[in-house]
C-alpha positions in Angstrom: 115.6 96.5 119.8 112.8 94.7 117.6 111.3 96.8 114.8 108.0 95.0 115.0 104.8 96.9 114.2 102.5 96.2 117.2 99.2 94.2 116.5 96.5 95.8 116.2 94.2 94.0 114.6 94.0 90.2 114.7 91.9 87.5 112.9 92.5 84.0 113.9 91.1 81.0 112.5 88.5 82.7 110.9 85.3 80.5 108.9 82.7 82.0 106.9 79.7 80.2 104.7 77.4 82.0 102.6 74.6 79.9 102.0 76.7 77.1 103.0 79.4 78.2 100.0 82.7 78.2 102.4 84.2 82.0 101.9 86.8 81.4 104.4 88.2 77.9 106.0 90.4 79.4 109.0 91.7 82.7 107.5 94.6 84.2 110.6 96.1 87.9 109.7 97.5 90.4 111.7 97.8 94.3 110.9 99.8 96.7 112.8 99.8 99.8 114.1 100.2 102.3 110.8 101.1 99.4 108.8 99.4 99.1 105.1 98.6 95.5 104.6 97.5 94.3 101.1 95.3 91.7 100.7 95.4 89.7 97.0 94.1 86.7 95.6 91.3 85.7 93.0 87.9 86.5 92.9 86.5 84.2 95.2 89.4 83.4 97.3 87.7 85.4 100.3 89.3 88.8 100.2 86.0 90.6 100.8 84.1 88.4 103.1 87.9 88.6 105.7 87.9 92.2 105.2 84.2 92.5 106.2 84.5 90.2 109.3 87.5 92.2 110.3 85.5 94.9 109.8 82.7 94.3 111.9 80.6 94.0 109.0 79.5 90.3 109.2 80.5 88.3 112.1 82.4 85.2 111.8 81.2 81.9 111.9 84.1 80.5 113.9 87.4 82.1 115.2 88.0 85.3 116.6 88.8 89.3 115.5 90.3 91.4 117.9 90.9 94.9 118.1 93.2 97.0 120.4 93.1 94.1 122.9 89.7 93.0 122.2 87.1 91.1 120.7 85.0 92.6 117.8 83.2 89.4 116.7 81.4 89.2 120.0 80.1 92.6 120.1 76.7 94.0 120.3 75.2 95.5 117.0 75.2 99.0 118.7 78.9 99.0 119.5 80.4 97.2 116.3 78.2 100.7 114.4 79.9 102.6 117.6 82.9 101.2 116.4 82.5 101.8 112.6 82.0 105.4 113.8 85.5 106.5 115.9 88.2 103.5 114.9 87.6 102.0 111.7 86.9 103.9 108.4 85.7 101.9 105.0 86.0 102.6 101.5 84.4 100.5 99.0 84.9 99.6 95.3 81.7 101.8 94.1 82.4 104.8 97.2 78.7 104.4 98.0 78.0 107.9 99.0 74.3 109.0 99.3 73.5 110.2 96.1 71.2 112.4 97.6 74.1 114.9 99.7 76.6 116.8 98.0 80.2 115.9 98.5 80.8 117.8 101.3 77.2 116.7 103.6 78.7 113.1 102.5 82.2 113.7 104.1 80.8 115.4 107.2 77.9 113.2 108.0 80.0 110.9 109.8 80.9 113.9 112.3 77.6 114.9 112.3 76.2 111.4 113.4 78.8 111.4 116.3 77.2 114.5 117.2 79.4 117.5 115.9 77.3 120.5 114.7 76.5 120.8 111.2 78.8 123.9 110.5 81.9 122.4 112.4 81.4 119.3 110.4 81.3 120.8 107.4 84.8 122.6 108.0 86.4 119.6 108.8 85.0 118.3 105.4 86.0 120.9 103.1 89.9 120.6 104.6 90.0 117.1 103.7 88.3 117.2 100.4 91.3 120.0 100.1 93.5 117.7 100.7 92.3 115.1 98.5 92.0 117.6 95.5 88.7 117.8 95.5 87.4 121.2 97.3 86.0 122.3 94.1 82.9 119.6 93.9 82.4 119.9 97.4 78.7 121.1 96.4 78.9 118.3 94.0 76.7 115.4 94.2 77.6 112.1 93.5 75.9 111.7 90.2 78.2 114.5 88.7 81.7 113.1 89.9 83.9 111.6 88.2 84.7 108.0 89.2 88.5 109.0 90.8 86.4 112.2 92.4 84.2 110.3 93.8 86.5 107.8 95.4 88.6 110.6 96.5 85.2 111.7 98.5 84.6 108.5 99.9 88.4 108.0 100.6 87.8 111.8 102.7 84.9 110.7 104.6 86.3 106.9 105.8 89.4 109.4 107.3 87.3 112.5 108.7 86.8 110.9 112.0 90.8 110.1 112.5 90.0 106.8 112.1 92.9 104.0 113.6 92.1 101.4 110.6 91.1 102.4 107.2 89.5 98.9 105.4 89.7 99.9 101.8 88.0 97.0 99.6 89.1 97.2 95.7 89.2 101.2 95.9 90.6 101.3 92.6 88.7 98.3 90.8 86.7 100.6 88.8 89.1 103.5 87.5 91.1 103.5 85.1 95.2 103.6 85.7 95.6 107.8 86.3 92.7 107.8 88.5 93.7 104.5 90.4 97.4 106.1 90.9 95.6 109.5 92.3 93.6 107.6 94.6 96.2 105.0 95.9 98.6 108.1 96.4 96.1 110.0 98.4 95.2 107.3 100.2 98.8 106.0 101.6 99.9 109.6 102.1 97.0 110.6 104.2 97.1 107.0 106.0 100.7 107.7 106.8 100.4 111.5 107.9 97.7 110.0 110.2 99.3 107.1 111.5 96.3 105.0 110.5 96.4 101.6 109.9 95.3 100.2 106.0 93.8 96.8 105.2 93.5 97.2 101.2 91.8 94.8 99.5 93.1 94.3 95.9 93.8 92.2 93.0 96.0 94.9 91.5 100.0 94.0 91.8 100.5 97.6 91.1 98.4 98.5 94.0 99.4 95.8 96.2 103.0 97.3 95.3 102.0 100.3 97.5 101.5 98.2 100.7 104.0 97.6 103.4 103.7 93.6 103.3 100.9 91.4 101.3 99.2 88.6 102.5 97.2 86.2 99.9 94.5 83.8 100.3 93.5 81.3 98.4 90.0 79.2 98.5 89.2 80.9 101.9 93.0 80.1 103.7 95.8 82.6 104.1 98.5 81.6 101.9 102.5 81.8 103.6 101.8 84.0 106.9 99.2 87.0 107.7 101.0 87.0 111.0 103.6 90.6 111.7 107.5 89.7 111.5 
């Protein structure tokens, strides 16, 4: 019986410009279900602009992303933010909370714009900014975090919904070691409890190192294969 992770999410032949600068020149990768996927190469090789499209993000120029049987790069604005909402969660280098809510109205604002009541969204928050260590800044804003606390909050609200994939672009790029080994634990260990897929974008080998596989590209291509075993 074949071990094989079960695709989830696939990019094929994917080609992105930006202001006719080629980011990526037929890009393919696949990600399975619960499998953590690293994604390395140099600054300008693509990384972001491939996580974005898979994302939902920015839409291809050519090829196709599909998710759970089914094309993301065609669909309406409405259901890719739909979509950002329920399956996919994203963490970015900076966090980019609202630096106007405190930790906790950061983490539960995604509930709250799917339409769970304020209070009930605010429990749900405080558990997982238990869980990530951070329960005591919950009234926190983001101004008086720490750079590992507030990745740990962002890291919280991309997972509060139960999202299926987790896109995590350089989550570490700006902490120093301890923090980046916090947040990188958390991360995987929440993922895996979940069963939630992880894209993680990274030029870090020690943070690559927590993947399951790692797939390079290189001047916009995917170097060896993105595609599962």
């Amino acid at each position: 019986m074949s071990n094989r992770p079960v695709p989830l999410l696939v990019a094929r032949d994917l080609v992105k410009s930006h202001d006719r600068t080629p980011a990526l020149r037929g890009a393919a990768l696949e990600l399975g279900e619960g499998e953590i996927v690293a994604v390395t190469g140099t600054s300008g090789s693509g990384k972001s602009t491939l996580l974005h499209c898979l994302a939902g993000i920015v839409r291809p120029d050519g090829g196709s992303v599909t998710y759970a049987g089914k094309r993301v790069d065609t669909l309406p604005e409405h259901r890719l933010s739909e979509l950002r909402r329920t399956d996919f969660g994203v963490v970015f280098q900076f966090g980019q909370l609202i630096p106007e809510l405190t930790a906790v109205d950061n983490v539960a604002l995604p509930l709250m714009l799917a339409g769970t009541a304020r209070g009930a969204a605010q429990e749900q928050a405080g558990a997982w900014l238990e869980r990530f260590g951070v329960r005591k800044q919950e009234a926190a804003r983001p101004g008086e975090l720490s750079g590992g606390q507030a990745q740990r909050v962002a890291l919280a609200r991309a997972l509060v919904t139960g999202p299926r994939v987790v896109f995590a672009d350089e989550p570490t790029g700006a902490l120093d070691s301890l923090a980046s080994e916090q947040v990188m634990t958390a991360l995987v260990g929440a993922a895996r409890e979940a069963g939630a897929a992880v894209l993680l974008i990274t030029h870090d080998a020690q943070v690559a190192a927590y993947a399951d596989r790692e797939v390079r590209l290189q001047d916009g291509v995917t170097v060896g294969s993105g595609v599962l075993a």
